[in-house]
PDB file of N, CA, C and O in Angstrom:
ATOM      1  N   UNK A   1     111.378  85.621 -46.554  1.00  0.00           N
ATOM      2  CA  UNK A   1     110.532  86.574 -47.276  1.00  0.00           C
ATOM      3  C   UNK A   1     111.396  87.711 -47.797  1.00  0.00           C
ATOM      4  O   UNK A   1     112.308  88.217 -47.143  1.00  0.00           O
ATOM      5  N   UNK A   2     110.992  88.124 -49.188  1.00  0.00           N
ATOM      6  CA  UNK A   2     111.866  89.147 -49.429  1.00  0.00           C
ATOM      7  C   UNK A   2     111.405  90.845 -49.463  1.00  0.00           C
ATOM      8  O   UNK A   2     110.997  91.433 -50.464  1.00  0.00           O
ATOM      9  N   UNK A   3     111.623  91.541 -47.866  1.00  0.00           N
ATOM     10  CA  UNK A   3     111.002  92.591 -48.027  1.00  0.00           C
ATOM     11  C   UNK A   3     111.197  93.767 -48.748  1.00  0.00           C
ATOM     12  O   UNK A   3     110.667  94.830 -48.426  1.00  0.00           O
ATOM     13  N   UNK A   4     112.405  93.539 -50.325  1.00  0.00           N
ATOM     14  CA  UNK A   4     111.785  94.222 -51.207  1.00  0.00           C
ATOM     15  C   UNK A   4     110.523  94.671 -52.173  1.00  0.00           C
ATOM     16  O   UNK A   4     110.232  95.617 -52.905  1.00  0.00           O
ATOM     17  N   UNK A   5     109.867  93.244 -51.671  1.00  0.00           N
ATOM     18  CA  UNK A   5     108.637  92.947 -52.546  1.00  0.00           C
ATOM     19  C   UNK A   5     107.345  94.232 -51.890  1.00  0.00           C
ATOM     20  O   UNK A   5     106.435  94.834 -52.460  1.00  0.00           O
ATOM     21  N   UNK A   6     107.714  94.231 -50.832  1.00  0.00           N
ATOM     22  CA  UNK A   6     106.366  95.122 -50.496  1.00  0.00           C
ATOM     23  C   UNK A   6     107.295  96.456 -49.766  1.00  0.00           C
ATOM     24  O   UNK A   6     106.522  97.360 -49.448  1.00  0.00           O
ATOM     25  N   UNK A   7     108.625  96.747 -49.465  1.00  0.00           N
ATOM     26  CA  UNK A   7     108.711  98.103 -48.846  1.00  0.00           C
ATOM     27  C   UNK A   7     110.489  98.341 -49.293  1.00  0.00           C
ATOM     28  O   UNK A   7     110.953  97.356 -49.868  1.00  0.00           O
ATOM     29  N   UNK A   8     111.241  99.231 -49.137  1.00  0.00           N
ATOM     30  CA  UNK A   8     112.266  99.775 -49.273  1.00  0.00           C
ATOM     31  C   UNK A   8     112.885 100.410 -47.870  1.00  0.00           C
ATOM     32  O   UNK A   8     114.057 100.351 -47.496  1.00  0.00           O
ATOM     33  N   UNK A   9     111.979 100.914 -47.335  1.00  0.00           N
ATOM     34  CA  UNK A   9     112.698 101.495 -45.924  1.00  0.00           C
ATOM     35  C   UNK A   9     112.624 100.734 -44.693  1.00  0.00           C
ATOM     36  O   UNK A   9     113.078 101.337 -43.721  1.00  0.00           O
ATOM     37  N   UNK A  10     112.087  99.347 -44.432  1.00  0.00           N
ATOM     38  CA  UNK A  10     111.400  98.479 -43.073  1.00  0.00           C
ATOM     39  C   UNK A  10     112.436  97.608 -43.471  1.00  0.00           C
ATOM     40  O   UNK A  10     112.734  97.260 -44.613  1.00  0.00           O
ATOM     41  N   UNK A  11     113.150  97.176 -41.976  1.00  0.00           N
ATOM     42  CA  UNK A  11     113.809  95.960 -42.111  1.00  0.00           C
ATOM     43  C   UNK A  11     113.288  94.695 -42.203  1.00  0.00           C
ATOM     44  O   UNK A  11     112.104  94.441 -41.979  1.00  0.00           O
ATOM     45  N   UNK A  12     114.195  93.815 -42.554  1.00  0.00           N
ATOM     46  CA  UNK A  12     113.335  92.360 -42.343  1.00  0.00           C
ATOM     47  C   UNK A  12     112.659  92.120 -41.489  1.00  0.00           C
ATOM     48  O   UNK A  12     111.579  91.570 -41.701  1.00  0.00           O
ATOM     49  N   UNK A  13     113.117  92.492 -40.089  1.00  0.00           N
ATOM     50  CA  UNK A  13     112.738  91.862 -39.097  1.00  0.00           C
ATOM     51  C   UNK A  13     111.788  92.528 -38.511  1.00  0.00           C
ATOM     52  O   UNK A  13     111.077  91.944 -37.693  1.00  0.00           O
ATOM     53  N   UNK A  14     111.578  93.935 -38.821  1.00  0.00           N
ATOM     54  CA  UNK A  14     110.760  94.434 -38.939  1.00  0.00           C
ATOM     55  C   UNK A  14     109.453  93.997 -39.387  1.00  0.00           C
ATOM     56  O   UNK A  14     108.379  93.884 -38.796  1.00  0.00           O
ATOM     57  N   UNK A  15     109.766  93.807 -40.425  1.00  0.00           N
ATOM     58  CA  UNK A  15     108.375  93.428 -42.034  1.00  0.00           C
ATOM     59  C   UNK A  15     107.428  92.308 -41.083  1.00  0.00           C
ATOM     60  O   UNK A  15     106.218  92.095 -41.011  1.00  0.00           O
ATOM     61  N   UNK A  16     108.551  91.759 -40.449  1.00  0.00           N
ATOM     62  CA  UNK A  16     108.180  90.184 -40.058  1.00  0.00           C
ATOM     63  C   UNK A  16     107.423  90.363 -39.014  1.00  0.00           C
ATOM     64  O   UNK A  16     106.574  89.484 -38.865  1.00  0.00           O
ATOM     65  N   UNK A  17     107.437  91.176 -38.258  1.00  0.00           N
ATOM     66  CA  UNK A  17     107.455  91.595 -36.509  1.00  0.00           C
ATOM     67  C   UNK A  17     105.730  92.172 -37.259  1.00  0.00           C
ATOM     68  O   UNK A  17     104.721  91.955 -36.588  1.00  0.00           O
ATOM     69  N   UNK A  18     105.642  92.689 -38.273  1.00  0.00           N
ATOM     70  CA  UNK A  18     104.602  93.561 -38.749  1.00  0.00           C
ATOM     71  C   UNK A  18     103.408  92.495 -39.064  1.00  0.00           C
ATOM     72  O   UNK A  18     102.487  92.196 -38.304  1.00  0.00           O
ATOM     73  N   UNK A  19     103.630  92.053 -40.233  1.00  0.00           N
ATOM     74  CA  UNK A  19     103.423  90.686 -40.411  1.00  0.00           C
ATOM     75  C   UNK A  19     102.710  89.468 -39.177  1.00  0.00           C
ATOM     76  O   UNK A  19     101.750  88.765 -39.492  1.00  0.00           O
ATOM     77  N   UNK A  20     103.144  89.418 -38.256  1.00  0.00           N
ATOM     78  CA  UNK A  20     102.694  88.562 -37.311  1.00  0.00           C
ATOM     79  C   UNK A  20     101.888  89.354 -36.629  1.00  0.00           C
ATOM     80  O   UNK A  20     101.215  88.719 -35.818  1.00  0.00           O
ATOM     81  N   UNK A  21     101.609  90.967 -36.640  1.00  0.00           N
ATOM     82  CA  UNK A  21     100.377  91.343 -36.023  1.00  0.00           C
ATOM     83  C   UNK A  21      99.496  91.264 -36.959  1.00  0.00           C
ATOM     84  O   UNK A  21      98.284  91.128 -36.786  1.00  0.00           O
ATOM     85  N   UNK A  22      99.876  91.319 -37.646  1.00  0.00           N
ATOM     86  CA  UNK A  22      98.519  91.359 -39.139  1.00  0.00           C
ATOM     87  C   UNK A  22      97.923  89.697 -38.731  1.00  0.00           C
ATOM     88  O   UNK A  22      96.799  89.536 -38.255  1.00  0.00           O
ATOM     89  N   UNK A  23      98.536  88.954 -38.908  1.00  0.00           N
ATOM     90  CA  UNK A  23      98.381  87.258 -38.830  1.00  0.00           C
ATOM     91  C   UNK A  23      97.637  87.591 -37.055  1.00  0.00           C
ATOM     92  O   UNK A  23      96.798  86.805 -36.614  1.00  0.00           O
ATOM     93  N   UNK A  24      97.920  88.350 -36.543  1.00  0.00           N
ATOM     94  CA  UNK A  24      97.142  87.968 -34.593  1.00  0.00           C
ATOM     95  C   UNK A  24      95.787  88.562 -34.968  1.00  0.00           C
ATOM     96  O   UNK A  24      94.849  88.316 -34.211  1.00  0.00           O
ATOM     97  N   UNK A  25      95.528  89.485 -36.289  1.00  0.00           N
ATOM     98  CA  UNK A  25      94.305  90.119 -35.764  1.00  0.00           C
ATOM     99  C   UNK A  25      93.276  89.383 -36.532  1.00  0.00           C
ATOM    100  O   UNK A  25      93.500  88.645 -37.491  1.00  0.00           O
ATOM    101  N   UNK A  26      91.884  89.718 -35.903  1.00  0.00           N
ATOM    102  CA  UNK A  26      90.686  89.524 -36.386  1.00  0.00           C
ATOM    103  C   UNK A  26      90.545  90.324 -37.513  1.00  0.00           C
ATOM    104  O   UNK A  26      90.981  91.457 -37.717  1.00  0.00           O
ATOM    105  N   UNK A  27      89.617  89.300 -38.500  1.00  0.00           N
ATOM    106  CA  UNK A  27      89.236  90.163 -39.986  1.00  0.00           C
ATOM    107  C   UNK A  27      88.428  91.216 -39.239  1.00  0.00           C
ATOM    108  O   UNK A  27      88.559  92.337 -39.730  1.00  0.00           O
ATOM    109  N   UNK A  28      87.663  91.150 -38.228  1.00  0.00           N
ATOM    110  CA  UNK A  28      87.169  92.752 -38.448  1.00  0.00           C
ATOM    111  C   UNK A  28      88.805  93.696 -37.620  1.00  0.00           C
ATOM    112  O   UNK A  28      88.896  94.885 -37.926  1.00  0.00           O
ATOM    113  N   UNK A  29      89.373  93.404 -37.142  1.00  0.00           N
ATOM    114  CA  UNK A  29      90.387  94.241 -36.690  1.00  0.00           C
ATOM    115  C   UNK A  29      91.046  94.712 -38.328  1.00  0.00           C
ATOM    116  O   UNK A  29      90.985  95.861 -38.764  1.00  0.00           O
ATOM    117  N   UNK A  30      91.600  93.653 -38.990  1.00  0.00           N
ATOM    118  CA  UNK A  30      92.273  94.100 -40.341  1.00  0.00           C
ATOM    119  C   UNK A  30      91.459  94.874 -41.410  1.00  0.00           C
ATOM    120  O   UNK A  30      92.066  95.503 -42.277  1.00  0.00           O
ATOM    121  N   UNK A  31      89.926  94.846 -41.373  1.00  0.00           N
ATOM    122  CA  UNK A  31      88.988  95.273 -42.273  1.00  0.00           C
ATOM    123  C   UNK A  31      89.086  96.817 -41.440  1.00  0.00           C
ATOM    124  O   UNK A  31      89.255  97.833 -42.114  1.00  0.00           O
ATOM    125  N   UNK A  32      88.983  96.886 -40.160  1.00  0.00           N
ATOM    126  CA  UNK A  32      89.167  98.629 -39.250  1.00  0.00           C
ATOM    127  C   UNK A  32      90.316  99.104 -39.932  1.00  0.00           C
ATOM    128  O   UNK A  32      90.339 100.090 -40.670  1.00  0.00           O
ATOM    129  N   UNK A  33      91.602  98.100 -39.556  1.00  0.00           N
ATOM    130  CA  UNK A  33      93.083  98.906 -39.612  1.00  0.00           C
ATOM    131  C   UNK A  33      93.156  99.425 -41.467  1.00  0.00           C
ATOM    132  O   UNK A  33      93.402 100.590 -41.780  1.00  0.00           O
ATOM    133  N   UNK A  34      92.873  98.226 -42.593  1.00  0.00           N
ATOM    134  CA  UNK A  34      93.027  98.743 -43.305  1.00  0.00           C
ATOM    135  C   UNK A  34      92.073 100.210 -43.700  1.00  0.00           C
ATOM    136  O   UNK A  34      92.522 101.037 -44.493  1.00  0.00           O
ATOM    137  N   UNK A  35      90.466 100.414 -42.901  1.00  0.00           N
ATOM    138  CA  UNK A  35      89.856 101.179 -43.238  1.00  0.00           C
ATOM    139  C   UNK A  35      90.845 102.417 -42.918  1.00  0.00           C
ATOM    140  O   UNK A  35      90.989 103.037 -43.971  1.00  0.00           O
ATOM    141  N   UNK A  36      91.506 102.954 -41.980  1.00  0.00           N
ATOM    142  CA  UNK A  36      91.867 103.682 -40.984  1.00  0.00           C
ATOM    143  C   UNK A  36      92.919 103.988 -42.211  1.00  0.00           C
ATOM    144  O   UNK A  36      92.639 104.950 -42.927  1.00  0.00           O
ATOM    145  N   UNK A  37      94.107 103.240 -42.502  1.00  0.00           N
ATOM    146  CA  UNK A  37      94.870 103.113 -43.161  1.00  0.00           C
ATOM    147  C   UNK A  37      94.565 104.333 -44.951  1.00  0.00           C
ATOM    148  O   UNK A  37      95.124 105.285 -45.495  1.00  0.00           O
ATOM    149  N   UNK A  38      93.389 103.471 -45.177  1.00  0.00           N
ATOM    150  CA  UNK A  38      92.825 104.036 -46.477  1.00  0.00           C
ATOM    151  C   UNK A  38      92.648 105.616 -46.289  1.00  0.00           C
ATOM    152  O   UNK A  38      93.126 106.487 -47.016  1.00  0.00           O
ATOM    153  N   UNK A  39      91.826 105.797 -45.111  1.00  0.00           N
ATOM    154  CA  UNK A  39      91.204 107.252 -45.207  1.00  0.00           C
ATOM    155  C   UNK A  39      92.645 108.384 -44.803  1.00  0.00           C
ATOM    156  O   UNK A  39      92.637 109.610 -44.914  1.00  0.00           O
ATOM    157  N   UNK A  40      93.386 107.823 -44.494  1.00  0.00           N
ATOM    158  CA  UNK A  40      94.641 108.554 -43.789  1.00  0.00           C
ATOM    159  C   UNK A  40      95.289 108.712 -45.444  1.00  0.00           C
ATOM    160  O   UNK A  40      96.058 109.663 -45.583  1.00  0.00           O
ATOM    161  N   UNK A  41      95.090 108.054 -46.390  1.00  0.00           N
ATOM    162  CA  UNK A  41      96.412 107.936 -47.620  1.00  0.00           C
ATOM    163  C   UNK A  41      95.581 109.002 -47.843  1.00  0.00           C
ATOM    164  O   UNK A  41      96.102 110.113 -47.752  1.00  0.00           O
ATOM    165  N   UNK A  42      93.947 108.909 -48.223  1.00  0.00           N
ATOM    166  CA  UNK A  42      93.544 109.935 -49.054  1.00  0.00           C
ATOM    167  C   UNK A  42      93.611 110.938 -48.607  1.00  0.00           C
ATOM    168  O   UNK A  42      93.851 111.805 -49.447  1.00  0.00           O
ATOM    169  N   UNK A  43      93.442 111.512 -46.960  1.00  0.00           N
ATOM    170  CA  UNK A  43      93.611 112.742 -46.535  1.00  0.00           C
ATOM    171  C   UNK A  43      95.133 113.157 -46.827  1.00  0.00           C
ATOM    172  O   UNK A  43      95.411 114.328 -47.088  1.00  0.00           O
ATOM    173  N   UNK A  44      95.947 112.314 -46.782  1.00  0.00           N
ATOM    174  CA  UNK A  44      97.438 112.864 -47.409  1.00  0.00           C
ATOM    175  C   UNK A  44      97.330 113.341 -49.069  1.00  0.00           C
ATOM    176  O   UNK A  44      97.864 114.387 -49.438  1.00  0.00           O
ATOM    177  N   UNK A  45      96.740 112.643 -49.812  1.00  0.00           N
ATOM    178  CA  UNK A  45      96.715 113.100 -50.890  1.00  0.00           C
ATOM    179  C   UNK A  45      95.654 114.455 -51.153  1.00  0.00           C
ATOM    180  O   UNK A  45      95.898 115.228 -52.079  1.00  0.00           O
ATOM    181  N   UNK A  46      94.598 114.638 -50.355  1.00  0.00           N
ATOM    182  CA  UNK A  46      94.401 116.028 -50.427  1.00  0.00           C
ATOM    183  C   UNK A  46      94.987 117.119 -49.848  1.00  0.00           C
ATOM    184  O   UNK A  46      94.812 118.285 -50.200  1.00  0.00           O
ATOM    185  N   UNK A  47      95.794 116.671 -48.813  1.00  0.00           N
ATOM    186  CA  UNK A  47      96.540 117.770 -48.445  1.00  0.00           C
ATOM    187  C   UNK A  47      97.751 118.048 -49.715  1.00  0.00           C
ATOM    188  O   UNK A  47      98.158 119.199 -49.870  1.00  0.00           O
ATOM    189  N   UNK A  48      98.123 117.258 -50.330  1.00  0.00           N
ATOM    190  CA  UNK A  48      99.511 117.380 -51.259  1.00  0.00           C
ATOM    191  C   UNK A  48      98.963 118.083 -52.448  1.00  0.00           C
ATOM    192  O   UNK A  48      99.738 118.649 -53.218  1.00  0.00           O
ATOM    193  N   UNK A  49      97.540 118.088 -52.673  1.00  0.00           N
ATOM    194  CA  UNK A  49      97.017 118.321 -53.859  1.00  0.00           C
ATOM    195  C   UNK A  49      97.272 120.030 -53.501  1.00  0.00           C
ATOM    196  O   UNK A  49      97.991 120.836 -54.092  1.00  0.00           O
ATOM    197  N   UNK A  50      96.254 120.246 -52.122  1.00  0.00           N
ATOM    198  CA  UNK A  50      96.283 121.473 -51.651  1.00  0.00           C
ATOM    199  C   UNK A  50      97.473 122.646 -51.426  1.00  0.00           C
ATOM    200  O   UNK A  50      97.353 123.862 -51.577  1.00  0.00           O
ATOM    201  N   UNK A  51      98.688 121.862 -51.004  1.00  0.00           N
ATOM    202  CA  UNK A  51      99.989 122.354 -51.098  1.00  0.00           C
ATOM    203  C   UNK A  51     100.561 122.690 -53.009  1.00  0.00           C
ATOM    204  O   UNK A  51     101.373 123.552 -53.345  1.00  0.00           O
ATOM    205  N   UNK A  52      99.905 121.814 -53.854  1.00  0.00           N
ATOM    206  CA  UNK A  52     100.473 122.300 -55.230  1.00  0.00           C
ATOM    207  C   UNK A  52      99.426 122.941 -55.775  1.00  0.00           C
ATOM    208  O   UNK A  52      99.493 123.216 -56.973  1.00  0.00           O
ATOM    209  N   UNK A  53      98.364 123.272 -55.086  1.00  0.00           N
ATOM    210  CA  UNK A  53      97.329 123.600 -55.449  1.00  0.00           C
ATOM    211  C   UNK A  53      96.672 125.005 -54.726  1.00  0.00           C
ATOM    212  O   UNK A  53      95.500 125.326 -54.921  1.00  0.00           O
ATOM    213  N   UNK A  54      97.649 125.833 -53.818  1.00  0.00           N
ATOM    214  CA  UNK A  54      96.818 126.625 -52.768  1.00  0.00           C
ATOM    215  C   UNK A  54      95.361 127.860 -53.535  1.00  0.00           C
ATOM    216  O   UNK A  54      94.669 128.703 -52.964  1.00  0.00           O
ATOM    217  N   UNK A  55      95.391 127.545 -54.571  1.00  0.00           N
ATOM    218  CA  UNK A  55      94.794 128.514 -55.266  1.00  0.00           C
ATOM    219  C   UNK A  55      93.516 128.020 -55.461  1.00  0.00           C
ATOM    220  O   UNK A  55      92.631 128.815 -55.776  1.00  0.00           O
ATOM    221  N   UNK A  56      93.201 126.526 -55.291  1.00  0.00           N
ATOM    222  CA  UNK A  56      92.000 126.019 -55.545  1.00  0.00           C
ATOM    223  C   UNK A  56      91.290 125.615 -54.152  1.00  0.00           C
ATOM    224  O   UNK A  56      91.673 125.347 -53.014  1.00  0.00           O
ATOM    225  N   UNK A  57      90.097 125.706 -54.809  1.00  0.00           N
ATOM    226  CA  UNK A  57      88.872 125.921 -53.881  1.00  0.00           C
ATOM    227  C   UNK A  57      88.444 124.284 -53.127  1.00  0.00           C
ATOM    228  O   UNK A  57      88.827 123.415 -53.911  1.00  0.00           O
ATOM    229  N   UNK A  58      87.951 123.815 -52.193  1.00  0.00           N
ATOM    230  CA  UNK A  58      87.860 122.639 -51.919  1.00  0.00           C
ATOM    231  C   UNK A  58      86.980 121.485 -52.822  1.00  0.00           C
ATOM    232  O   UNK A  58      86.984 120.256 -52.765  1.00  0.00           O
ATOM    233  N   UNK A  59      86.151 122.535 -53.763  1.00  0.00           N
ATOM    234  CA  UNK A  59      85.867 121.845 -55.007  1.00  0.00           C
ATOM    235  C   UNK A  59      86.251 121.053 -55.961  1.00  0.00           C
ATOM    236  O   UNK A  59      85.963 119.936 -56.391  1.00  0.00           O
ATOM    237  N   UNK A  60      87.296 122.284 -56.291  1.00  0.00           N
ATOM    238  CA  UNK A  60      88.552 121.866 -57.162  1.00  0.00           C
ATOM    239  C   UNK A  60      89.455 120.923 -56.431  1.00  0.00           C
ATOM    240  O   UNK A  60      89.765 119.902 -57.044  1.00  0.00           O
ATOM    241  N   UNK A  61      89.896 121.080 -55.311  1.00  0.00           N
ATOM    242  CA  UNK A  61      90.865 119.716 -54.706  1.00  0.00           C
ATOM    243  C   UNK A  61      90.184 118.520 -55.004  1.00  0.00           C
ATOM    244  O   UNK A  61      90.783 117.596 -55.554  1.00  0.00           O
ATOM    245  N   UNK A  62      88.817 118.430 -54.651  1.00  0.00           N
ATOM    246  CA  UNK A  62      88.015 117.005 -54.846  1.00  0.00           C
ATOM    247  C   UNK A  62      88.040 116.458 -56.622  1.00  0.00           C
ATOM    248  O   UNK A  62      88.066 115.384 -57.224  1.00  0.00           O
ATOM    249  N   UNK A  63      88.015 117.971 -56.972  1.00  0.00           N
ATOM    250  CA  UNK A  63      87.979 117.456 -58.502  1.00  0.00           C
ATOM    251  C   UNK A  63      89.198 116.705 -58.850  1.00  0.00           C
ATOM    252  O   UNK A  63      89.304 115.851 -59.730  1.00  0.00           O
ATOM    253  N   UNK A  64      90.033 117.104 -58.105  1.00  0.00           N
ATOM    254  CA  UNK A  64      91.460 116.894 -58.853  1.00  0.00           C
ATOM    255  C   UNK A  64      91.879 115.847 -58.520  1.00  0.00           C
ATOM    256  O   UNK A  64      92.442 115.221 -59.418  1.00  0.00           O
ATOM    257  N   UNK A  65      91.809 115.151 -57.075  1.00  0.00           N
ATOM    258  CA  UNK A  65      91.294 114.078 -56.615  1.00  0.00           C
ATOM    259  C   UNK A  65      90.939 113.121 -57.443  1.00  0.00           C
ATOM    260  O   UNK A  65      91.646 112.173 -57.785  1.00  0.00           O
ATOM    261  N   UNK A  66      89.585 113.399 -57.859  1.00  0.00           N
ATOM    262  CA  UNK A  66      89.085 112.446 -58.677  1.00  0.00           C
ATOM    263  C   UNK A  66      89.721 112.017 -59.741  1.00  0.00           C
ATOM    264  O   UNK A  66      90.052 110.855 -59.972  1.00  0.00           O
ATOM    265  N   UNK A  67      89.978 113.393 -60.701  1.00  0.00           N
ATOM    266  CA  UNK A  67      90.948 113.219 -62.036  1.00  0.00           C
ATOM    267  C   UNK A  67      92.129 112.119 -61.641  1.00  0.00           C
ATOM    268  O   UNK A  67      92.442 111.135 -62.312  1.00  0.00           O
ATOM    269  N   UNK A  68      92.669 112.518 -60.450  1.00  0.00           N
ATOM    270  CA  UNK A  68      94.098 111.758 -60.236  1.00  0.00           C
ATOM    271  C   UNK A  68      94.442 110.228 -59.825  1.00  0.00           C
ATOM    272  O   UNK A  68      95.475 109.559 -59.798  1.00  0.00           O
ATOM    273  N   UNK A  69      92.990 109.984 -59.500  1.00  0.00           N
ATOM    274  CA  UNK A  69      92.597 108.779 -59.063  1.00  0.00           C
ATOM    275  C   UNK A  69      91.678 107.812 -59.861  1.00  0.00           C
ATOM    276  O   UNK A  69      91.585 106.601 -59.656  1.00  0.00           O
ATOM    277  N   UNK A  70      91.112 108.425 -60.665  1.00  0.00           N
ATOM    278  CA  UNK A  70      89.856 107.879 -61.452  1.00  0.00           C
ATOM    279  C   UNK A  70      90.127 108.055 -62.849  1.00  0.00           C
ATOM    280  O   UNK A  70      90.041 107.083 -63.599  1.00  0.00           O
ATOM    281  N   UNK A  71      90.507 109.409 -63.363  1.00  0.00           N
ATOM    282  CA  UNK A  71      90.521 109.431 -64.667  1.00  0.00           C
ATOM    283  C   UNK A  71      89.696 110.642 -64.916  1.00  0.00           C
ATOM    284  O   UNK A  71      88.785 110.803 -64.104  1.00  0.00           O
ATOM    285  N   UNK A  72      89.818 111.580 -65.912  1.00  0.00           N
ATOM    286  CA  UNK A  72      89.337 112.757 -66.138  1.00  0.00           C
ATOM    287  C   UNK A  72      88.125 112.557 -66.778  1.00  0.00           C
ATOM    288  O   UNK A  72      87.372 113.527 -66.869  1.00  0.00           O
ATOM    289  N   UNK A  73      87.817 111.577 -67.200  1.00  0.00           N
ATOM    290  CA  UNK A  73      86.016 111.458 -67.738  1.00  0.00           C
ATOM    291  C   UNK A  73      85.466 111.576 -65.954  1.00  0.00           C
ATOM    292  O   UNK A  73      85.237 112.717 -65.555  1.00  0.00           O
ATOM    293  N   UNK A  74      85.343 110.821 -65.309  1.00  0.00           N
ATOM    294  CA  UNK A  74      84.784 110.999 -64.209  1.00  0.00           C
ATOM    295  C   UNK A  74      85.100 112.364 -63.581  1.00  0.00           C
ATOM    296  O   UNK A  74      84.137 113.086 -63.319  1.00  0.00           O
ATOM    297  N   UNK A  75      85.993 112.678 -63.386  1.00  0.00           N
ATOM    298  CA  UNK A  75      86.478 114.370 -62.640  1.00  0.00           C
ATOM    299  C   UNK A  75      85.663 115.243 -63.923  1.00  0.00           C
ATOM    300  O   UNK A  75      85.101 116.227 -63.440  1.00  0.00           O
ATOM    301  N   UNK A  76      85.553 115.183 -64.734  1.00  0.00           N
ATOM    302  CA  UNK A  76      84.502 116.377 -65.410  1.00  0.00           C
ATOM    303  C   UNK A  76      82.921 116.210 -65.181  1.00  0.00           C
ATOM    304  O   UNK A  76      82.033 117.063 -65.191  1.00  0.00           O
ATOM    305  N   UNK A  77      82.867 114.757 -64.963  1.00  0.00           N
ATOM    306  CA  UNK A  77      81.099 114.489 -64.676  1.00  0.00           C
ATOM    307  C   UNK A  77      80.814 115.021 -63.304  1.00  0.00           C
ATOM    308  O   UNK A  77      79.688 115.206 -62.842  1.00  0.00           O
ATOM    309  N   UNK A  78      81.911 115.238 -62.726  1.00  0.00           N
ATOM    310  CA  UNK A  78      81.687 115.173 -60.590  1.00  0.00           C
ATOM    311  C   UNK A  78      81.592 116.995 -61.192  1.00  0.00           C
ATOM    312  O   UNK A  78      80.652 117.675 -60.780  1.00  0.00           O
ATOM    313  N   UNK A  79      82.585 117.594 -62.112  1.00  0.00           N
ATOM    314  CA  UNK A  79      82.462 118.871 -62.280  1.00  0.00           C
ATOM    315  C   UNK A  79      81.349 119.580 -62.468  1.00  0.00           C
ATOM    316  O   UNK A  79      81.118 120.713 -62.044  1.00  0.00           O
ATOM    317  N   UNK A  80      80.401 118.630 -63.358  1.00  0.00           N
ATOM    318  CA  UNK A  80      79.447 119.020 -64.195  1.00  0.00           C
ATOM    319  C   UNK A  80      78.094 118.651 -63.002  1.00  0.00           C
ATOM    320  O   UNK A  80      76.957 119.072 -63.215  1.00  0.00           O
ATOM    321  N   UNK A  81      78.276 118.209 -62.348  1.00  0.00           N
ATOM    322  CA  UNK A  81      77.409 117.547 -61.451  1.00  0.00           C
ATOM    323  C   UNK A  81      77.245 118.881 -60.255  1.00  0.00           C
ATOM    324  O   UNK A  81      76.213 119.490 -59.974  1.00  0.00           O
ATOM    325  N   UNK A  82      78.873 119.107 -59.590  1.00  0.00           N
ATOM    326  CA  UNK A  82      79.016 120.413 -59.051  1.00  0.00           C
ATOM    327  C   UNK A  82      78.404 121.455 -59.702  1.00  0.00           C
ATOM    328  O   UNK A  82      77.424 121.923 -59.121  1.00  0.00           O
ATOM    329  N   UNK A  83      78.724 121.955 -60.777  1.00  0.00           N
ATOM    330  CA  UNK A  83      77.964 122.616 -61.562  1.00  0.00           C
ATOM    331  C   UNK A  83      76.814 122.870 -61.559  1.00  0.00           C
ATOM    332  O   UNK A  83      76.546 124.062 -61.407  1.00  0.00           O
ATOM    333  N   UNK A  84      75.430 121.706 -61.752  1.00  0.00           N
ATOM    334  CA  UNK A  84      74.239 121.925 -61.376  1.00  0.00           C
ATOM    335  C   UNK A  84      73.943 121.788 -60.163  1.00  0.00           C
ATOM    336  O   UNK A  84      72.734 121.986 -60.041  1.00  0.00           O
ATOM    337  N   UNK A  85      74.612 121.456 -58.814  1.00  0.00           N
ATOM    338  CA  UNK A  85      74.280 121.898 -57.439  1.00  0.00           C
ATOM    339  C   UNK A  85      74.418 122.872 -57.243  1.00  0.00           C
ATOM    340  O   UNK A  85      73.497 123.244 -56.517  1.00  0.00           O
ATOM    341  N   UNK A  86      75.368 123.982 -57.548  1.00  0.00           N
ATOM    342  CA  UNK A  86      75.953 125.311 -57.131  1.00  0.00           C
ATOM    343  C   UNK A  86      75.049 125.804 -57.976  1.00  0.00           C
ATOM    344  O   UNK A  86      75.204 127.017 -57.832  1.00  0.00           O
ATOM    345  N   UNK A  87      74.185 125.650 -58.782  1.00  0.00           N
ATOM    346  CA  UNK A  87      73.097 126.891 -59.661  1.00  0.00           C
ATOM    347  C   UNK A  87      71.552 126.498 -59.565  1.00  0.00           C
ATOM    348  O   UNK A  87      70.564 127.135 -59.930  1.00  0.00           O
ATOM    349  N   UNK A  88      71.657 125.260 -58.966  1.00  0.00           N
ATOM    350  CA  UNK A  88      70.054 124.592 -58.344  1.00  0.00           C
ATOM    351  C   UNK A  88      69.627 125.548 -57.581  1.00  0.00           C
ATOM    352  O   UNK A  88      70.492 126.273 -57.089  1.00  0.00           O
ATOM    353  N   UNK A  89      68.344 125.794 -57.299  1.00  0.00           N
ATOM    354  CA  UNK A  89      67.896 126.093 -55.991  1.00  0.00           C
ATOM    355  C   UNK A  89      68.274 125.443 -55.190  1.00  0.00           C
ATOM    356  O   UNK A  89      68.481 124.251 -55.414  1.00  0.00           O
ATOM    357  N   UNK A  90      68.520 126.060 -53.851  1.00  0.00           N
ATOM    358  CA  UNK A  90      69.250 125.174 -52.263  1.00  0.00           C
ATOM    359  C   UNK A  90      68.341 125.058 -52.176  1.00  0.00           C
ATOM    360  O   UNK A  90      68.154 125.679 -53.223  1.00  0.00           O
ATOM    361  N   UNK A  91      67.059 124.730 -51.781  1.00  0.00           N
ATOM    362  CA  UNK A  91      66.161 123.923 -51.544  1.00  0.00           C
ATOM    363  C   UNK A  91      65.709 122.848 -52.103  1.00  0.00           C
ATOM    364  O   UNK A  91      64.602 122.406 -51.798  1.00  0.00           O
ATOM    365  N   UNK A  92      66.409 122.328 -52.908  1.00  0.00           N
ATOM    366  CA  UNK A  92      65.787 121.282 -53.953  1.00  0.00           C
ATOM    367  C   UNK A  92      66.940 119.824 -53.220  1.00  0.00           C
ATOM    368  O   UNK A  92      66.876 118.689 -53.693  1.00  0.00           O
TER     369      UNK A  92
END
């Protein structure tokens, strides 16, 4: 296997050693690990947003988020959406 294809810093034998736990687990174990996996990238990416970003509000991180991930038509609709929650009545 050539573990340039999926990493730069893991050795072979590594990759491989990795690899054969992935192959021991149950789809719901791999459907957990990758969940676990997922929510950890995105909390890294809001923290990185937040570090180039200390000036914005947790609004704006989500917005930016979105933009950075989705595309700026969607990050202006989530804006515009924010927008009419923050001027709704809180009771509605």
């Amino acid at each position: 296997m050539d573990s340039t294809t999926y990493t730069t810093d893991t050795s072979e034998e590594a990759l491989e050693m990795q690899l054969e736990c992935f192959r021991k687990m149950t789809p719901q174990e791999r459907i957990a690990k990758m969940s676990s996996w997922s929510s950890q990238i995105k909390r890294m990416a809001f923290d990185a947003i937040r570090r180039r970003h200390p000036e914005f509000d947790e609004h704006q991180v989500q917005c930016k988020y979105i933009e950075l991930t989705y595309g700026e038509d969607l990050a202006a609709e989530f804006r515009s959406f924010l927008d009419g929650k923050t001027t709704a009545d809180p009771g509605q």
